[in-house]
C-alpha positions in Angstrom: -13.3 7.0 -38.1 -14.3 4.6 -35.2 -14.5 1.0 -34.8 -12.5 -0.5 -37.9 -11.7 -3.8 -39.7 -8.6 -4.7 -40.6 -9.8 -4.1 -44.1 -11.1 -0.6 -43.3 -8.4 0.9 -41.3 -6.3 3.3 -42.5 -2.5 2.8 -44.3 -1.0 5.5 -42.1 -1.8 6.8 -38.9 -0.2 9.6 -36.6 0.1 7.4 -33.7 -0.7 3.9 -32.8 -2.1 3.4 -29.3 -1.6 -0.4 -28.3 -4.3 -1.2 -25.4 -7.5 0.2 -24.2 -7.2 0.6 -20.6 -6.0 3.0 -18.0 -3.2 4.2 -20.4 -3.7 3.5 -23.9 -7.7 5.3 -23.0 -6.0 8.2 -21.7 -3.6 8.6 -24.3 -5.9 8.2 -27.8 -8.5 10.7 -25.6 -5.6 13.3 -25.3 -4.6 12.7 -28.5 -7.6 12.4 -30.7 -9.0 15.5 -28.9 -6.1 17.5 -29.7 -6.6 16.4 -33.8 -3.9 13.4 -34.0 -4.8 11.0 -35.8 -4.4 7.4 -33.7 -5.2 3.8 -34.1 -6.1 1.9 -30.9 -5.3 -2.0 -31.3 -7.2 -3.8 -28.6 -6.2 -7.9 -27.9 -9.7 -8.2 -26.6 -12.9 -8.1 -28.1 -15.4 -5.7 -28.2 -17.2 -4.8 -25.4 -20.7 -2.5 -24.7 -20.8 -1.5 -20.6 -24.6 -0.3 -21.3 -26.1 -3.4 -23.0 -23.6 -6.3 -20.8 -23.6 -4.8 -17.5 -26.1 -7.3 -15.4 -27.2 -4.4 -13.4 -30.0 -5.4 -11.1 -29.3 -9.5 -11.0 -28.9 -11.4 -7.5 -26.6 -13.6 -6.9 -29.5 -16.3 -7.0 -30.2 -15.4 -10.5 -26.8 -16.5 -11.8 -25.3 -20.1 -11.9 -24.1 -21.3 -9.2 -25.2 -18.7 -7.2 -22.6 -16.7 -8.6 -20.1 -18.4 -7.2 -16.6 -18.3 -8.3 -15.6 -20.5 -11.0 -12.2 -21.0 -13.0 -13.1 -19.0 -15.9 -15.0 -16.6 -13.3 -12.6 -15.7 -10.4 -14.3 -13.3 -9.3 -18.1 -14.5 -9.9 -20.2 -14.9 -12.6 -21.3 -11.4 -13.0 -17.8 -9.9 -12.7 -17.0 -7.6 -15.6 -14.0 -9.3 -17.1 -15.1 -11.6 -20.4 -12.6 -13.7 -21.8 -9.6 -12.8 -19.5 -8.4 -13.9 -15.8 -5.4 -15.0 -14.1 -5.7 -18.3 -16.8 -6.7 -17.8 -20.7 -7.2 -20.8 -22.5 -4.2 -20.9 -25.5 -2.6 -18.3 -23.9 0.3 -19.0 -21.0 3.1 -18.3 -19.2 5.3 -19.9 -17.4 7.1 -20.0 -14.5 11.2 -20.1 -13.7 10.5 -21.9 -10.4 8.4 -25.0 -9.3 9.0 -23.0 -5.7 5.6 -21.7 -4.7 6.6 -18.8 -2.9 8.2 -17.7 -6.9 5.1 -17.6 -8.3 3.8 -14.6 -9.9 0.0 -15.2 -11.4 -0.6 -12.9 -14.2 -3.8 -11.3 -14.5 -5.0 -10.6 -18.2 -8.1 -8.5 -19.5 -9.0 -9.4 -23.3 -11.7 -7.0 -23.9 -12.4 -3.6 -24.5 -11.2 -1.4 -21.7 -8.8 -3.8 -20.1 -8.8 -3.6 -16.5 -10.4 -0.7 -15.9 -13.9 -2.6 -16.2 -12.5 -5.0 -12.9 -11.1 -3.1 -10.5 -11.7 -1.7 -6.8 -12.1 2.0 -8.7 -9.6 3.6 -5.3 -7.9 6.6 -6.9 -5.0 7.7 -4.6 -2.3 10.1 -5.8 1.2 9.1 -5.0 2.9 11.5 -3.1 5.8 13.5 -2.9 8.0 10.6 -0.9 6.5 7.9 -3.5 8.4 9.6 -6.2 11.7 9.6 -4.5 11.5 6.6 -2.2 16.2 6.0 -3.0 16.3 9.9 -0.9 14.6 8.9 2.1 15.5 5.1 2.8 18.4 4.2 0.1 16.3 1.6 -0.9 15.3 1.2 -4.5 14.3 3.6 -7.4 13.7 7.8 -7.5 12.0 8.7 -10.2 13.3 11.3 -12.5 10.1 13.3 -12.2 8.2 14.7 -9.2 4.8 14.9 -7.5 5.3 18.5 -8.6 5.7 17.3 -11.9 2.3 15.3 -12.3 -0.1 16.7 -10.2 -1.8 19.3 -12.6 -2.7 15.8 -14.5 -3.9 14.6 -11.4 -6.1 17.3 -11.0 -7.0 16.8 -14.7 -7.8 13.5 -14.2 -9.9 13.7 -11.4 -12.2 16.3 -13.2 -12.3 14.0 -16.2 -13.5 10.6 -14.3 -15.0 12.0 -11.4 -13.3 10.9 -7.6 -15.2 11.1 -5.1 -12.8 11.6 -1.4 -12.0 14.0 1.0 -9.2 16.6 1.7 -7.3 15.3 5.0 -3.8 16.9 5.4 -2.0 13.9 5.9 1.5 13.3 5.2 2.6 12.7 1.9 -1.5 11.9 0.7 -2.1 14.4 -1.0 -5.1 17.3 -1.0 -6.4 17.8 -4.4 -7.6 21.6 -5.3 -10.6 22.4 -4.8 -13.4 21.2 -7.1 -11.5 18.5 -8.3 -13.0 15.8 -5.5 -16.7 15.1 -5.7 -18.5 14.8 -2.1 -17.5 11.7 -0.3 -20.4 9.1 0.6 -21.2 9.0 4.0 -19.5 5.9 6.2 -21.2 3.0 6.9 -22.2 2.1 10.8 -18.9 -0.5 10.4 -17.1 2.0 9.0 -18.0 4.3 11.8 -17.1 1.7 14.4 -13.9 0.9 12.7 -12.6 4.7 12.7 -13.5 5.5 16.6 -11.5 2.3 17.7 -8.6 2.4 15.2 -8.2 6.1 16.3 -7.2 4.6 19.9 -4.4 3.1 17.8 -3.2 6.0 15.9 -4.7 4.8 13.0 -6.4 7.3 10.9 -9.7 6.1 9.0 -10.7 9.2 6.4 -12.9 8.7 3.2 -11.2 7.0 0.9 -10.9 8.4 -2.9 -12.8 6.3 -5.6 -13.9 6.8 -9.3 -17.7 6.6 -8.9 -19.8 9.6 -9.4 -21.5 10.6 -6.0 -23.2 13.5 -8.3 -23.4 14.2 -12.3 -19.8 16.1 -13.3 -20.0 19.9 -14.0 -19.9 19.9 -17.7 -20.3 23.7 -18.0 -17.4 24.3 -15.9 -14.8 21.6 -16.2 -14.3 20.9 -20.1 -12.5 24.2 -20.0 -10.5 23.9 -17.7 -9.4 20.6 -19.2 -9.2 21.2 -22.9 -8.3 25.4 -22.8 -8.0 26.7 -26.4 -9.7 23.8 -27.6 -13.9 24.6 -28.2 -14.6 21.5 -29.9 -12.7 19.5 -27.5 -14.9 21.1 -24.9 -18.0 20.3 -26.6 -17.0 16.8 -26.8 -16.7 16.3 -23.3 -19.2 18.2 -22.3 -21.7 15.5 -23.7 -20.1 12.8 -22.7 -19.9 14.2 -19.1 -24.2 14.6 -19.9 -24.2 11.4 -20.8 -23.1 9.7 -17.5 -25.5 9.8 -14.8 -24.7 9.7 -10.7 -24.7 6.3 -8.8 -27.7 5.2 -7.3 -26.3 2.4 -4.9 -27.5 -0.5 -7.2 -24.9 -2.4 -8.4 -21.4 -3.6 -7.1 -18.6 -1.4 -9.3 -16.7 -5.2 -10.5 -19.8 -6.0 -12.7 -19.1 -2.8 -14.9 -22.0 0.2 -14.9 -24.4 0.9 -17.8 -25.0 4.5 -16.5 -21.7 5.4 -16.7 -21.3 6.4 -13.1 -18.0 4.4 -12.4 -14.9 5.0 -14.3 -14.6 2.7 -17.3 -12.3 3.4 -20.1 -15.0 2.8 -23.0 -16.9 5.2 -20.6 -15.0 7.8 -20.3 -12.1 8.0 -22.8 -13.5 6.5 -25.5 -16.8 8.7 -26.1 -15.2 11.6 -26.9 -12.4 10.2 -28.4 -14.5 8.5 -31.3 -16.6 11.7 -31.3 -13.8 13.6 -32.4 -13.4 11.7 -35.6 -9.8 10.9 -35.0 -10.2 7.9 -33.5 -9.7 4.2 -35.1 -10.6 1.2 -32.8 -9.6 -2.5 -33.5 -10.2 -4.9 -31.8 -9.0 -8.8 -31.6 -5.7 -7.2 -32.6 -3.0 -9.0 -30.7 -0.1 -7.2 -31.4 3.4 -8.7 -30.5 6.1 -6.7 -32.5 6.8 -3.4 -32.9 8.2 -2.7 -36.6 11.7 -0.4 -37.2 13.0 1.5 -39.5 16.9 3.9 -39.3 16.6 3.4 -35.8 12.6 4.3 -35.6 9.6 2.7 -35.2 7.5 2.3 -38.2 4.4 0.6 -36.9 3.2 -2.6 -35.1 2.6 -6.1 -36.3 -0.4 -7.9 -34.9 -2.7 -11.2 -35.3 -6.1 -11.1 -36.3 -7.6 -12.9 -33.5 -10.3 -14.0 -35.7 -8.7 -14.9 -38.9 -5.2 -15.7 -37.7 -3.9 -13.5 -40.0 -1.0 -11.3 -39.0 -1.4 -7.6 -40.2 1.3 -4.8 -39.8 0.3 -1.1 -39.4 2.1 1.9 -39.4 2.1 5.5 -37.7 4.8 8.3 -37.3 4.8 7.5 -33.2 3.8 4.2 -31.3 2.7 4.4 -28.2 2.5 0.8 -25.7 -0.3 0.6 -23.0 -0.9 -3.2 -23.3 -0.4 -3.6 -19.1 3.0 -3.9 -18.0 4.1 -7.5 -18.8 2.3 -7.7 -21.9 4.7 -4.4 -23.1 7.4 -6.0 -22.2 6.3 -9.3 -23.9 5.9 -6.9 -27.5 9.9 -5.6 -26.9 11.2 -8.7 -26.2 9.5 -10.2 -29.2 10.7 -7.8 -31.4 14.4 -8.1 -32.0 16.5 -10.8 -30.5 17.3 -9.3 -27.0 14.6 -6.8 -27.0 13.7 -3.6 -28.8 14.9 -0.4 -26.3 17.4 -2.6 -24.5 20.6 -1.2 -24.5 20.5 -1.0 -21.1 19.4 -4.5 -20.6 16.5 -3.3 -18.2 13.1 -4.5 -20.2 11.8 -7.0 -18.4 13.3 -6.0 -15.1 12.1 -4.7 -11.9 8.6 -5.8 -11.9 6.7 -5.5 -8.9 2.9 -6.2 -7.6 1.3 -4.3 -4.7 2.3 -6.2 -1.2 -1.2 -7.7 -0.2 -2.6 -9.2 3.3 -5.8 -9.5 4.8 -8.0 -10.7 8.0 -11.2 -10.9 9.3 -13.0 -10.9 12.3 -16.4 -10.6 13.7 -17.8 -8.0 15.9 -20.5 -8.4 18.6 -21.2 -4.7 18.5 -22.5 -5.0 14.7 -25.0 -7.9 15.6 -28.6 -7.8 15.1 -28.6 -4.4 13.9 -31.8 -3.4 12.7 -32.3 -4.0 8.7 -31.3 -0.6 6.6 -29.6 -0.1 3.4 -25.6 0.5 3.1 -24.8 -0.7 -0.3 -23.3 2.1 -1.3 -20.9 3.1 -3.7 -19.9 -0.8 -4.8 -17.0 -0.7 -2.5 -15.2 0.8 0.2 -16.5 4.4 1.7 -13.4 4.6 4.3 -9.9 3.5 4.6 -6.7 3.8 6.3 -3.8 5.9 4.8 0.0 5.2 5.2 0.3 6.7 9.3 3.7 5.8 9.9 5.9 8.0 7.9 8.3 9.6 10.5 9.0 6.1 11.5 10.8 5.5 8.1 13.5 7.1 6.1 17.2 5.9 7.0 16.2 4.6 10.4 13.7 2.6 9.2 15.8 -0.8 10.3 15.9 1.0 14.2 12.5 1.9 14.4 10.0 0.2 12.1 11.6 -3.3 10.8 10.6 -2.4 7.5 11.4 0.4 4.9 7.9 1.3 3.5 4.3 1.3 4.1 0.7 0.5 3.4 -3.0 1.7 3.8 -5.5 -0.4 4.9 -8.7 -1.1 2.9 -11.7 -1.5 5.0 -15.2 -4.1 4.0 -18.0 -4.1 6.2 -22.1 -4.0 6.5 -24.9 -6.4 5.1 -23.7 -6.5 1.4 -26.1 -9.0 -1.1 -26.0 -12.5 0.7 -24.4 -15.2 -1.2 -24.5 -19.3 -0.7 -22.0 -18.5 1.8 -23.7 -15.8 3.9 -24.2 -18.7 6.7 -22.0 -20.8 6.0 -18.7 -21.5 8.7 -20.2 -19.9 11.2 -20.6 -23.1 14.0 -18.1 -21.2 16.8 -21.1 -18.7 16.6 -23.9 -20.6 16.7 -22.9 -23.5 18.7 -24.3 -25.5 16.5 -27.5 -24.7 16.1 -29.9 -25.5 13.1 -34.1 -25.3 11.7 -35.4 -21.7 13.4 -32.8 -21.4 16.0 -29.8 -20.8 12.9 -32.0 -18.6 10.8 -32.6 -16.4 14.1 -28.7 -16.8 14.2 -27.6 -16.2 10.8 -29.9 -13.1 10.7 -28.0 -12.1 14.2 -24.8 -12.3 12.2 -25.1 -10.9 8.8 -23.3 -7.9 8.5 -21.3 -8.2 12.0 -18.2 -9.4 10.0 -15.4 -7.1 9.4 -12.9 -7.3 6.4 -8.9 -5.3 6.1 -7.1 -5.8 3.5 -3.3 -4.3 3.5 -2.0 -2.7 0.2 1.8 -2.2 0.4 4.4 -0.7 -1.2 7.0 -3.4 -2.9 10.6 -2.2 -3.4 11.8 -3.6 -6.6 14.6 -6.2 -6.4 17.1 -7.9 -9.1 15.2 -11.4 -8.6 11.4 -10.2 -9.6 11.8 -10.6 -13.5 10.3 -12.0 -17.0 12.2 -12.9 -19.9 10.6 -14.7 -22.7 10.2 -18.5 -22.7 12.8 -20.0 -24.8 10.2 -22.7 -26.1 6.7 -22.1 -25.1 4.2 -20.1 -27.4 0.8 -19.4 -27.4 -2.3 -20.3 -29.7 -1.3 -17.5 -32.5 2.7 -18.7 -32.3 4.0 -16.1 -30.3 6.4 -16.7 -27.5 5.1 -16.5 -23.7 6.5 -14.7 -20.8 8.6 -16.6 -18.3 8.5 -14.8 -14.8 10.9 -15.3 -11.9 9.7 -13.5 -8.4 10.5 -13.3 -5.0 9.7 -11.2 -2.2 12.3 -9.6 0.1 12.0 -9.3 3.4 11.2 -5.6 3.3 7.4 -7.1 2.0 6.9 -10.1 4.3 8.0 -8.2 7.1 5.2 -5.7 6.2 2.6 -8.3 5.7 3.5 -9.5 9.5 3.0 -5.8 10.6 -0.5 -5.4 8.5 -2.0 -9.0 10.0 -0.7 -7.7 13.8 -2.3 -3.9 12.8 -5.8 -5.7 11.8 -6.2 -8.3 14.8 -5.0 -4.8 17.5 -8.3 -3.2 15.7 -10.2 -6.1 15.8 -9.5 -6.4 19.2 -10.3 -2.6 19.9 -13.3 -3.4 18.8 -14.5 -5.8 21.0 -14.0 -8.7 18.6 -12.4 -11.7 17.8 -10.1 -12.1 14.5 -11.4 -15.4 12.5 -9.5 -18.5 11.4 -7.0 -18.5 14.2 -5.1 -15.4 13.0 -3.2 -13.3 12.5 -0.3 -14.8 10.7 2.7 -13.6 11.9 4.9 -15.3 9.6 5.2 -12.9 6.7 6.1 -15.4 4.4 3.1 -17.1 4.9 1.1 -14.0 5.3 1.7 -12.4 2.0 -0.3 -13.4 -0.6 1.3 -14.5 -4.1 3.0 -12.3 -6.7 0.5 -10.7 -9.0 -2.6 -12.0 -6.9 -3.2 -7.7 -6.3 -3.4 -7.3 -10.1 -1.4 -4.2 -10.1 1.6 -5.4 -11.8 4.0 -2.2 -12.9 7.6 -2.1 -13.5 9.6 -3.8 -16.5 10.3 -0.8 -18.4 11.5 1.4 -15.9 11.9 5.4 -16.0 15.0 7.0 -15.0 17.9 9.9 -16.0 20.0 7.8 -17.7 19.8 5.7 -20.2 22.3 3.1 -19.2 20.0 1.8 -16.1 16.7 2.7 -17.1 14.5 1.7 -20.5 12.6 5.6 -20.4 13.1 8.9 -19.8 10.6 11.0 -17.4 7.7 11.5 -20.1 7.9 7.5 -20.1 9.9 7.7 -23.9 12.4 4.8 -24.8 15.6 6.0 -24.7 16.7 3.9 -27.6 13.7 4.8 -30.4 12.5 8.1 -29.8 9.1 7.7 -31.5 8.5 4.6 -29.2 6.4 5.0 -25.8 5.3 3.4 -22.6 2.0 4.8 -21.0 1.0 1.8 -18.6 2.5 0.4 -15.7 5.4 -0.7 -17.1 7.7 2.6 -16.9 7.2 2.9 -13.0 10.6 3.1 -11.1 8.8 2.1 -8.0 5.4 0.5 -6.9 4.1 2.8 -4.0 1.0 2.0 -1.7 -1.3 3.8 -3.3 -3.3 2.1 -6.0 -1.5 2.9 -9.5 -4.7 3.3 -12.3 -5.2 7.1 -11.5 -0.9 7.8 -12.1 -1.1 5.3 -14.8 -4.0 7.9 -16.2 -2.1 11.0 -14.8 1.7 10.2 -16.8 -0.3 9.5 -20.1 -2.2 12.6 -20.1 1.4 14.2 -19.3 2.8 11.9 -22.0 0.4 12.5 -24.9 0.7 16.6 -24.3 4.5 15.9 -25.0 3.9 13.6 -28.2 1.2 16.4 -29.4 4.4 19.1 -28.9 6.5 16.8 -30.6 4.5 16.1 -33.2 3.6 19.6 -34.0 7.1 21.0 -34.6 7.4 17.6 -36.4 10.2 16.1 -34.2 8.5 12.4 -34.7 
């Protein structure tokens, strides 16, 4: 087993894992470890991190300087290939012409999905985030607890190595020990940013993140992972060896060829294919999942290459192609949906609330020239502080029913064409010697927040599928209606006020005339945050929600969701390491199934 044609695959499998990211990596690594036969269709193409990752390039070494470009949101060297908020022959569409209804729709097609672009911040949700309905009214509870998933937290964070600390706030949760790996030290903004927000009552801790501050214990952990299971702990053991600790060289977005951020074909895959029970295919769009008496049978897909459409078959199939893209395959099933009794597929998607400001800081001028690249990201950030101004009062004290942390950019990171650019209200005007002496003055003095927020899910944030539109390979598109409610925008007010007070603390002055104080206008677009969940919701019954707590349709019972899409609420935190935590929960449930041959 491993990588496989369409030719070479196998007739039957145990389970069919539809994705390669967060989920559908976690799942066929539980799985295949524990001697289940899986098939993992990937709608992307192949993709190497150790022979494509650009990891020593500047900026000046790329076209354009690296600058942004449509096909390149997020600069040339980003890790995403052949994906993006656009992909040519493959759209969507949206309900309303009203630009506040937008909802942009980030795709990965390649090997490993998201997980090679993202910010790599791993924070648990806690104990309120799974019962957000108890405390406000507001919303979804999940029919699980923190309780519930946290022993796949901790597995999770052994597995991919997070590097944080242990704070004792309120509902952010301490992980056991030796699950965390040291946290970096703070940069001199960092530093700066944490002694004036403190006069706020804003707390600045190190934030959590999967990059590998020091190699993982692979004589300890495997064991405590895989118990029972030698070979299992052999296999991860050597893929643990084979990843080395970051050495500060290369921002986290392009991908890492050492292995020392967390990748799916990093980190789930290695082991996974090592075991031998492993099939990957890639360019396999799927859109259908197959029945048969009420089960599924298997999955039909489109050979991306060929244009030929294939079906496969398993005993159990398991969905992890991103939340929308889920949804898309149920909808495009059966007319009105396969696992739709309850007429909930497609509902109740939600994106993370996002807001952000800058502002420049006369204290961080001139510094004298040192090196605080870092971990390719973020060493601090703010956690969730307001919690006891929430809960059933939250109209009387707060304005708004739930919260946000606050991620936190500074220091002298790789110039770019833009390094001295705008910069005329600092300068005043000044050019030849005079603005390089300035520009060198400058760099690094510039501090970034960006708001994350929790987004309550409402009746008007939807997709359906287009009644006309279809893509390249004939399939039909998603159609999405959105629209924020007040609970959001009123946040997104409270963030931009929250960054200008700690600008100001500072002894600095916000740019671009901020903040905005009109939420509407201060809350960026649905789907802009790329961490779209929701649309297949979990809940206890099956009349109002789509899956039960292991994240199993309640209307096939060999058919899963282990991405996004079975989240009953969108919480603050960041949702790749509960996406990973509920499929290693999941899979240890289809392995019991399976066993005493209930699938």
């Amino acid at each position: 087993m491993g990588f496989v044609t369409t030719r070479s695959m196998a007739k039957d499998y145990d389970v069919i894992v539809v994705g390669s990211g967060a989920g559908g990596g976690q799942t066929a690594y539980t799985l295949a470890l524990e001697g289940v036969k899986v098939l993992m269709l990937e709608a992307g193409r192949h993709y190497d991190f150790r022979t494509e990752t650009p990891m020593f390039q500047t900026n000046g070494d790329a076209p354009l300087r690296g600058a942004s470009t449509p096909d390149k949101p997020f600069g040339f060297y980003d890790a995403t290939v052949d994906g993006g908020w656009q992909v040519p022959g493959e759209p969507y569409t949206q309900a309303s012409t009203d630009e506040t209804q937008r909802f942009d729709w980030w795709r990965a097609r390649m090997l490993g999905g998201r997980t090679n672009h993202w910010g790599r911040i791993s924070l648990r949700n806690g104990p309120y985030d799974f019962k957000p309905h108890s405390r406000d009214g507001l919303g979804f509870d999940w029919p699980i607890s923190y309780e519930d998933v946290a022993p796949y937290y901790d597995k999770v964070e052994m597995l991919v190595g997070i590097y944080g600390s242990n704070d004792g706030l309120e509902n952010t949760p301490d992980s056991p020990e030796g699950c965390l790996l040291p946290a970096p030290a703070m940069r001199v903004g960092e530093r700066l940013i944490k002694k004036h927000a403190a006069t706020l009552g804003v707390p600045v801790v190190p934030i959590h993140r999967a990059v590998l501050t020091k190699k993982l214990d692979d004589a300890r952990i495997p064991a405590l992972l895989h118990p029972g299971n030698p070979r299992a702990q052999a296999l991860v053991a050597q893929a643990m060896r084979d990843r080395a600790a970051c050495f500060w060289a290369t921002p986290c977005g392009r991908g890492c060829s050492i292995g020392a951020t967390y990748q799916s074909p990093a980190v789930h895959l290695p082991p996974a294919l090592a075991s031998g029970n492993l099939d990957v295919l890639c360019d396999a769009m799927v859109y259908e999942v197959t029945t048969k008496d009420g089960k599924a049978r298997g999955v039909r897909f489109v050979d991306r290459k060929t244009g030929k459409h294939i079906e496969a078959k398993a005993r159990a199939v398991v969905l992890a192609a991103s939340a929308c893209e889920s949804v898309r395959i149920l909808l495009n099933s059966k007319p009105g949906g396969l696992a739709n009794s309850s007429g909930k597929v497609g509902r109740y998607i939600m994106d993370t609330v996002g807001s952000d400001l800058s502002g420049q800081v006369p204290a961080l001028e001139g510094l004298p020239p040192h090196n605080e690249d870092g971990a390719g990201g973020g060493h601090a950030y703010a956690p969730w502080w307001l919690y006891q101004q929430q809960g059933r009062d939250w109209a009387k004290k707060l304005g708004f029913p739930r919260g946000y942390h606050i991620e936190i950019s500074t220091g002298k990171r790789m110039p770019t064409s833009g390094t001295g650019a705008g910069l005329e209200g600092y300068t005043q005007g000044s050019y030849g010697a005079k603005f390089k002496q300035d520009v060198r003055r400058l760099y690094g003095s510039f501090v970034y927040f960006a708001g994350r927020g929790e987004m309550i899910p409402n009746e008007q944030s939807w997709c359906e599928i287009d009644p006309t539109v279809k893509d390249r390979f004939g399939i039909p598109v998603l159609r999405f209606h959105w629209q924020w409610a007040e609970h959001e925008t009123r946040q997104a007010a409270h963030m931009q006020k929250t960054f200008a007070d700690i600008v100001t603390a500072m002894g600095g002055k916000v740019q671009g005339g901020g903040p905005e104080l009109d939420g509407v206008k201060a809350i960026a677009p649905g789907g802009s945050i790329i961490h779209e969940v929701g649309g297949t919701i979990m809940g206890a019954d099956a009349r109002t929600s789509v899956t039960n707590g292991w994240g199993q349709t309640w209307d096939v019972p060999n058919l899963f969701l282990s991405d996004g899409a079975p989240f009953a609420s969108n919480a603050d935190k960041n949702p790749t390491l509960t996406i990973m935590a509920l499929a290693w929960r999941q899979a240890d449930h289809i392995v019991d199934r399976l066993r005493r041959k209930e699938l």
